[in-house]
C-alpha atoms as a printed R data frame, in Angstrom:
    type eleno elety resid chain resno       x       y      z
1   ATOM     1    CA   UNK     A     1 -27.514  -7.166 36.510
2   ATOM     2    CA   UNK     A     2 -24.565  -7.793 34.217
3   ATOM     3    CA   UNK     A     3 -20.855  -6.662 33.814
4   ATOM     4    CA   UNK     A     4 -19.544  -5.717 30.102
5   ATOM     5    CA   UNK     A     5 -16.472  -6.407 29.270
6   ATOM     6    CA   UNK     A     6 -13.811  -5.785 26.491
7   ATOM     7    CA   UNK     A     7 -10.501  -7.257 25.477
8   ATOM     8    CA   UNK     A     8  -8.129  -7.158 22.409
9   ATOM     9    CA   UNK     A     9  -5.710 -10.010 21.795
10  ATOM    10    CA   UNK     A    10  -2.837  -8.500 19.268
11  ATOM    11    CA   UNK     A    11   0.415  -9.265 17.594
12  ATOM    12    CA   UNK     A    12   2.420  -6.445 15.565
13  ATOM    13    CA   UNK     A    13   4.891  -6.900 12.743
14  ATOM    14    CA   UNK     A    14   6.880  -4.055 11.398
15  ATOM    15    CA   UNK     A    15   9.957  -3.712  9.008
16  ATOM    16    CA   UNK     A    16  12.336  -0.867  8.222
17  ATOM    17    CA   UNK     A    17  12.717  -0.916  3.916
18  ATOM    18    CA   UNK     A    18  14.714   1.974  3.999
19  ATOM    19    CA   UNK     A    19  16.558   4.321  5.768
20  ATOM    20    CA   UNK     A    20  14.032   6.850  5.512
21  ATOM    21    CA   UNK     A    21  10.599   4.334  5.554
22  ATOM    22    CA   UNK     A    22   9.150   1.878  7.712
23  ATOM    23    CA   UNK     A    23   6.041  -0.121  7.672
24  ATOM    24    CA   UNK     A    24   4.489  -2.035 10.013
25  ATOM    25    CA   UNK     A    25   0.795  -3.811 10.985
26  ATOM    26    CA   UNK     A    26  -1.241  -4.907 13.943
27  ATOM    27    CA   UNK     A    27  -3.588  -7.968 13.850
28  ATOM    28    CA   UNK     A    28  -6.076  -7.594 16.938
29  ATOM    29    CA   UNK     A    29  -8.650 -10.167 18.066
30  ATOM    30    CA   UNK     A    30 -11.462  -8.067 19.683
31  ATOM    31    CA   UNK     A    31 -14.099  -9.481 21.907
32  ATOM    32    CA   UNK     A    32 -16.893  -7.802 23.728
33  ATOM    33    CA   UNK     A    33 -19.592  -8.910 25.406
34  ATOM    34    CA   UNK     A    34 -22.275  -8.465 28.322
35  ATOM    35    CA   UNK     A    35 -24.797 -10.740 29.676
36  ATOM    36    CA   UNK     A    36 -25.123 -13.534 27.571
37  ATOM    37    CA   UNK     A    37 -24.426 -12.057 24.347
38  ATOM    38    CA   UNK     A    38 -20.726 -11.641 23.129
39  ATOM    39    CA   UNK     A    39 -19.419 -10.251 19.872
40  ATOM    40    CA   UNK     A    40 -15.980 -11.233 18.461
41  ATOM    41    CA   UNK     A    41 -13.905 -10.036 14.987
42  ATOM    42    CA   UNK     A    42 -10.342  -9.597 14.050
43  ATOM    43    CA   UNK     A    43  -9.463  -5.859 13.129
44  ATOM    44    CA   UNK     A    44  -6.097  -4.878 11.074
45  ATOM    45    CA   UNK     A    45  -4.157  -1.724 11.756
46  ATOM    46    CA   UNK     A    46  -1.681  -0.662  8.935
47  ATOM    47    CA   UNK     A    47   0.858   1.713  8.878
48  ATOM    48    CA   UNK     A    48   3.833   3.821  7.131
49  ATOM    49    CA   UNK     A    49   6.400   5.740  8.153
50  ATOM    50    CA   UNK     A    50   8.750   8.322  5.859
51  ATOM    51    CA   UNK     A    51  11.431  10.419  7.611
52  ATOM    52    CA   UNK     A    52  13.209  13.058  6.094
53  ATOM    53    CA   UNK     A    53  10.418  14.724  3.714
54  ATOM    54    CA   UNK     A    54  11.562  16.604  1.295
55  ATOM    55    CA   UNK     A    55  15.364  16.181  2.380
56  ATOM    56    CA   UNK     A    56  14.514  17.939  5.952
57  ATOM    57    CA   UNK     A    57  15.921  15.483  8.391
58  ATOM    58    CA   UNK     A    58  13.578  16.587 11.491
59  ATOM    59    CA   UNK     A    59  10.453  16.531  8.887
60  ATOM    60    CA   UNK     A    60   8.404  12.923  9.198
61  ATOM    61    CA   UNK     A    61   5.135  12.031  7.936
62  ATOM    62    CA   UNK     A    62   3.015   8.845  8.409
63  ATOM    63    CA   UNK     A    63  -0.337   7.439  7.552
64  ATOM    64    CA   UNK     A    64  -2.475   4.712  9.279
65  ATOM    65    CA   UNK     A    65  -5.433   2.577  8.427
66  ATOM    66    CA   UNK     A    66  -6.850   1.468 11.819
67  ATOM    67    CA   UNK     A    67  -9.495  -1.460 12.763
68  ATOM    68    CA   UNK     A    68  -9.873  -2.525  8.919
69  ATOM    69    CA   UNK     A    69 -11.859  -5.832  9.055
70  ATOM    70    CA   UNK     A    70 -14.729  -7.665  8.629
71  ATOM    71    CA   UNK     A    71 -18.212  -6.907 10.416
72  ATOM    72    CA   UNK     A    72 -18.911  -8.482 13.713
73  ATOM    73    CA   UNK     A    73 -22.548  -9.031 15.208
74  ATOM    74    CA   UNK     A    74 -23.742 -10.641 18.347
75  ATOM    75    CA   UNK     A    75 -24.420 -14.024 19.245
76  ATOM    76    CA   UNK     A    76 -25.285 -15.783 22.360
77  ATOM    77    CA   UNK     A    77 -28.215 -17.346 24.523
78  ATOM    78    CA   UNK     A    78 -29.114 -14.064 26.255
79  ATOM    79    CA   UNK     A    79 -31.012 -13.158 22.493
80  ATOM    80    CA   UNK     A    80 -33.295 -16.035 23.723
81  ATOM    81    CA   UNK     A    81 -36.812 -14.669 23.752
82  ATOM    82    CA   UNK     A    82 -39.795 -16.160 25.558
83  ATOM    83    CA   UNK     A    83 -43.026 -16.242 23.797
84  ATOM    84    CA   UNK     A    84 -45.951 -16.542 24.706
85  ATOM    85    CA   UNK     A    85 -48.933 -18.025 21.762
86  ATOM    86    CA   UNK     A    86 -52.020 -15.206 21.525
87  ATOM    87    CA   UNK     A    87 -53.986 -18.825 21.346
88  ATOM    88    CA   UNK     A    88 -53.789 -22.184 22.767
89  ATOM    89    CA   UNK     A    89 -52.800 -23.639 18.709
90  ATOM    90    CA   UNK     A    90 -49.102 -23.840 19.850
91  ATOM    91    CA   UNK     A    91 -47.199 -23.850 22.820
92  ATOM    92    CA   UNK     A    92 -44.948 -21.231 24.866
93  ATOM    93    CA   UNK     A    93 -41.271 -21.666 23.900
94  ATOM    94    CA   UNK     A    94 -38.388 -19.799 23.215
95  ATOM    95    CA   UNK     A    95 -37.312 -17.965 19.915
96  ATOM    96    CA   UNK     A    96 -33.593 -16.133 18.909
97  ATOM    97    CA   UNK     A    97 -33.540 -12.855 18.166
98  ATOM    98    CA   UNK     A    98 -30.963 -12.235 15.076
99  ATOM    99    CA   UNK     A    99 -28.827  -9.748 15.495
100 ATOM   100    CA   UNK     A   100 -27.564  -7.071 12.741
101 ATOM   101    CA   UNK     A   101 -23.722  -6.750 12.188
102 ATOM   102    CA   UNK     A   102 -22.003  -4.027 12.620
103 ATOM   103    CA   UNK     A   103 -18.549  -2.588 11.398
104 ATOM   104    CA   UNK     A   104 -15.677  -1.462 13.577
105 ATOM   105    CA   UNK     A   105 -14.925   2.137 13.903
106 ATOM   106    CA   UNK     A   106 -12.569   2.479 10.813
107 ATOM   107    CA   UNK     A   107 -10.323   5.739 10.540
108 ATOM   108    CA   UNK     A   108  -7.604   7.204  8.228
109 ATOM   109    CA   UNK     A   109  -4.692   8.861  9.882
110 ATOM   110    CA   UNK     A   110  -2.126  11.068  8.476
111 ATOM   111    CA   UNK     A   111   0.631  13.037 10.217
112 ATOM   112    CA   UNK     A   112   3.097  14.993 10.186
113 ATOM   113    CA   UNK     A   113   5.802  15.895 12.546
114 ATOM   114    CA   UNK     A   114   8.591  18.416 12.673
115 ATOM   115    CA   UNK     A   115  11.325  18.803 15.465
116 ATOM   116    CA   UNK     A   116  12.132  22.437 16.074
117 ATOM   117    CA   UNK     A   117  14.438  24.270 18.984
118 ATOM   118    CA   UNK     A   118  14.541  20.811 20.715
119 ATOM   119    CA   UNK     A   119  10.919  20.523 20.752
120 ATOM   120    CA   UNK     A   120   7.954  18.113 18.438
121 ATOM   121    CA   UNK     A   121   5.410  19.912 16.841
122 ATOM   122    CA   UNK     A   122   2.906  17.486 15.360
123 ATOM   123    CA   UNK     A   123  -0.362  17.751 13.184
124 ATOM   124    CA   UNK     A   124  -2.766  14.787 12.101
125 ATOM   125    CA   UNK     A   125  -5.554  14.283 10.479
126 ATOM   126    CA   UNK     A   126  -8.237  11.736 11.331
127 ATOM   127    CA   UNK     A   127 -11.115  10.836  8.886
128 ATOM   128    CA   UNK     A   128 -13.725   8.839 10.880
129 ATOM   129    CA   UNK     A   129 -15.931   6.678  8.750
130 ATOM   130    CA   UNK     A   130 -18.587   6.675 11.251
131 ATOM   131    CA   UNK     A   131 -17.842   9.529 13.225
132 ATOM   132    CA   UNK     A   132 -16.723  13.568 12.689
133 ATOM   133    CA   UNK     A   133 -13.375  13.886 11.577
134 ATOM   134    CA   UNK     A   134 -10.805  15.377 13.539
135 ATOM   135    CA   UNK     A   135  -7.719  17.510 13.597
136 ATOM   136    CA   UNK     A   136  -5.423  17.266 16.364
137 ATOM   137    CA   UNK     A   137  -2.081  19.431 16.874
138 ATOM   138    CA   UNK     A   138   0.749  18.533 19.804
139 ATOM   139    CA   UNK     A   139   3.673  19.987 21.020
140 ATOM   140    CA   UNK     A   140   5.762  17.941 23.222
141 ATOM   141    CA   UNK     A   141   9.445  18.012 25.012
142 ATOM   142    CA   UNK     A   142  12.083  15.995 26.261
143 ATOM   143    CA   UNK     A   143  14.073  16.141 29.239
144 ATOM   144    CA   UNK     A   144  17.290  14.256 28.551
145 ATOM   145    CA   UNK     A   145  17.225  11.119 31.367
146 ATOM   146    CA   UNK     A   146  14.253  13.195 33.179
147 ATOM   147    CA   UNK     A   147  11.020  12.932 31.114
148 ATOM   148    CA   UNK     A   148   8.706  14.712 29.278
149 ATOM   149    CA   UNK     A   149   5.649  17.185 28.820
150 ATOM   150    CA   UNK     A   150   3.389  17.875 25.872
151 ATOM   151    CA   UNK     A   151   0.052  19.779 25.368
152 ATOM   152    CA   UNK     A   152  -2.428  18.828 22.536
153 ATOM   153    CA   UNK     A   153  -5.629  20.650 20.880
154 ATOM   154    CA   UNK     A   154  -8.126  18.751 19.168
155 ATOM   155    CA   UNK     A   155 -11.258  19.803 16.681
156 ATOM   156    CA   UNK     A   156 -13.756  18.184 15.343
157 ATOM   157    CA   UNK     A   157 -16.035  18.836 11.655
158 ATOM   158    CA   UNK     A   158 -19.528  19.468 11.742
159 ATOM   159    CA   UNK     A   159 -21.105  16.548 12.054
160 ATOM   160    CA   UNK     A   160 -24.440  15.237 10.053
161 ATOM   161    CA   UNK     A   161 -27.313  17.971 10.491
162 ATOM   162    CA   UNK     A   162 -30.862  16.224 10.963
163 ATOM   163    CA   UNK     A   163 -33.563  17.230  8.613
164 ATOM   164    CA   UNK     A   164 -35.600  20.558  9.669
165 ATOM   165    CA   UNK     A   165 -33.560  20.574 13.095
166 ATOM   166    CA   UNK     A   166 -30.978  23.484 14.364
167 ATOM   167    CA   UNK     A   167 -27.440  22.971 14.592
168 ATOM   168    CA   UNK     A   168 -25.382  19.427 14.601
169 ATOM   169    CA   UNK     A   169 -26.885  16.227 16.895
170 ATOM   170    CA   UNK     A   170 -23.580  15.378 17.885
171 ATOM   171    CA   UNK     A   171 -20.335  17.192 20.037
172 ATOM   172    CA   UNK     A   172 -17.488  14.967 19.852
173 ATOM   173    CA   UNK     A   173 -16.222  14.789 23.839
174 ATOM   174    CA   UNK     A   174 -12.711  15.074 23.231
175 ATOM   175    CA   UNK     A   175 -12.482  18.433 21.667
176 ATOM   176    CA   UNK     A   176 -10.461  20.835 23.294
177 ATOM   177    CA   UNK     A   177  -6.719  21.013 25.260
178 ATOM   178    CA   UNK     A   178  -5.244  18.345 26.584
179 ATOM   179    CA   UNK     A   179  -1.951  17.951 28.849
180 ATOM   180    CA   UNK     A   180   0.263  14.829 29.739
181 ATOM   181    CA   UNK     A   181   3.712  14.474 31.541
182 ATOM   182    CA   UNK     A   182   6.216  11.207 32.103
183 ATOM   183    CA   UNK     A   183   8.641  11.135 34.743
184 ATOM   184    CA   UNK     A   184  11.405   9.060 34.363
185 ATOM   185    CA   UNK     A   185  12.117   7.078 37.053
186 ATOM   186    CA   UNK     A   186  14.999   4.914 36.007
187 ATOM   187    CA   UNK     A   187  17.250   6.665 37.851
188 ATOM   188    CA   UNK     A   188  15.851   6.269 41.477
189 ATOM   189    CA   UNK     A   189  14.384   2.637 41.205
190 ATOM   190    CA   UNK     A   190  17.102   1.303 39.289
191 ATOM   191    CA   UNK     A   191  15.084  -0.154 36.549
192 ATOM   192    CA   UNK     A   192  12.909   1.053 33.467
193 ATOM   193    CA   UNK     A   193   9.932   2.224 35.171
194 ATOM   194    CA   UNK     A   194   8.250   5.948 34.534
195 ATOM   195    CA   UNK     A   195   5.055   7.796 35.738
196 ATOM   196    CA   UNK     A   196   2.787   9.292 33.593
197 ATOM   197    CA   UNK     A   197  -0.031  11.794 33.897
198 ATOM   198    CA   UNK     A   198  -2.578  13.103 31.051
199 ATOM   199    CA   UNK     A   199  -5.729  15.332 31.700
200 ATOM   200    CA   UNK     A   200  -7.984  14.958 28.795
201 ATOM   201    CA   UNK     A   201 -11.574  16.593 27.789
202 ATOM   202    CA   UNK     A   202 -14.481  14.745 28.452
203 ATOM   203    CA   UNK     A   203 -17.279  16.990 27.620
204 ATOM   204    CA   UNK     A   204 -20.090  17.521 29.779
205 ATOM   205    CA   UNK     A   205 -18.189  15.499 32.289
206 ATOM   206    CA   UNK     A   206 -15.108  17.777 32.405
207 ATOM   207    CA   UNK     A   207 -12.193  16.385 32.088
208 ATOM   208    CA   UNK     A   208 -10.649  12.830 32.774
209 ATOM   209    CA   UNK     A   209  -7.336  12.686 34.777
210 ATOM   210    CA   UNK     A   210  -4.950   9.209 34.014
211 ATOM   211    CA   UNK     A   211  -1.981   8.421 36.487
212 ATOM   212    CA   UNK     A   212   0.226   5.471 34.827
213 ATOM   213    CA   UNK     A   213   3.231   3.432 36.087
214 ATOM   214    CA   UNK     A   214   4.794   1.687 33.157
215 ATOM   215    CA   UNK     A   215   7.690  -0.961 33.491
216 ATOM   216    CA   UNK     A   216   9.497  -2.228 30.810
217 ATOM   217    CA   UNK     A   217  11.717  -5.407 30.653
């Protein structure tokens, strides 16, 4: 019996060239492993930021490469292997299994955003390199020194059809409507601390409810 586990290491670094754009970039150390096997890469996220499209000053748009790097592949003692000799011209011993790399899950965002009657109505556009793309659209609102609420839809493209079989091989999980709320709670606690709730699509397993408390400093 063995526990996975996952953890990300990061540092960000962003810089305003303009009134109206903003760049910025996230350098992530990602390990994974369970058993005795453990994979470990550094990932990039980039990102830009342009307010003010087309001389509309509630108009943004923004693009983002995420998890650009190098492949990563598994190392470790658990790809030991005992063998065992079909004769008696060489001994039992041990032999390592290589394992093949693989590449992180890149994607390609792009955005857009628009701020009408006091609320954000959002689009973006996800191409997954290894996965369908998507198309998400939220509209969120903010209570002044109370919180806020927002409701999201996501769809997913066809994915790949297999030869000679009937419809797609693959449902992404997260298609469908999705809710979250904050609370702030500044107020009553007498620091920076809020609540937040989400209820998100999981497929076949329903949906998956998240209660956050976040604290800043």
């Amino acid at each position: 019996m063995f526990t996975p586990n996952f953890s990300i290491l990061g540092g960000t670094i962003a810089k305003k060239l303009s009134d109206n754009t903003s760049v910025g970039m996230n350098v992530n150390y990602i390990r994974e492993g369970f058993g005795r096997v453990t994979a470990s890469g550094t990932a990039f996220d980039l990102g830009v930021q342009y307010k003010g499209l087309l001389g509309r000053e509630n108009l943004d748009v923004g693009f983002t490469l995420k998890n650009f790097g190098s492949p990563v592949k598994y190392d470790g003692p658990g790809l030991g292997v005992f063998a065992e000799p079909s004769d008696a011209d060489r001994p039992s011993e041990y032999y390592k299994l290589d394992a093949a790399a693989f590449d992180l899950p890149f994607t390609f965002d792009m955005a857009v955003s628009y701020k009408v009657a006091g609320a954000d109505v959002g689009a973006t556009y996800t191409s997954n390199y290894y996965s369908t793309d998507e198309l998400k659209l939220t509209v969120g609102y903010q209570f002044e020194g109370l919180g806020s609420v927002g409701v999201g839809l996501q769809s997913s493209g066809a994915a790949q059809e297999i030869d000679d079989a009937d419809g797609d091989w693959y449902t992404n999980p997260s298609d469908g409507v999705s809710f979250g709320a904050s609370v702030d709670m500044s107020r009553f606690v007498g620091m920076n601390m809020s609540v937040d709730y989400s209820m998100l699509p999981m497929g076949d397993f329903g949906t998956n409810s998240v209660l956050a408390l976040r604290v800043a400093f």
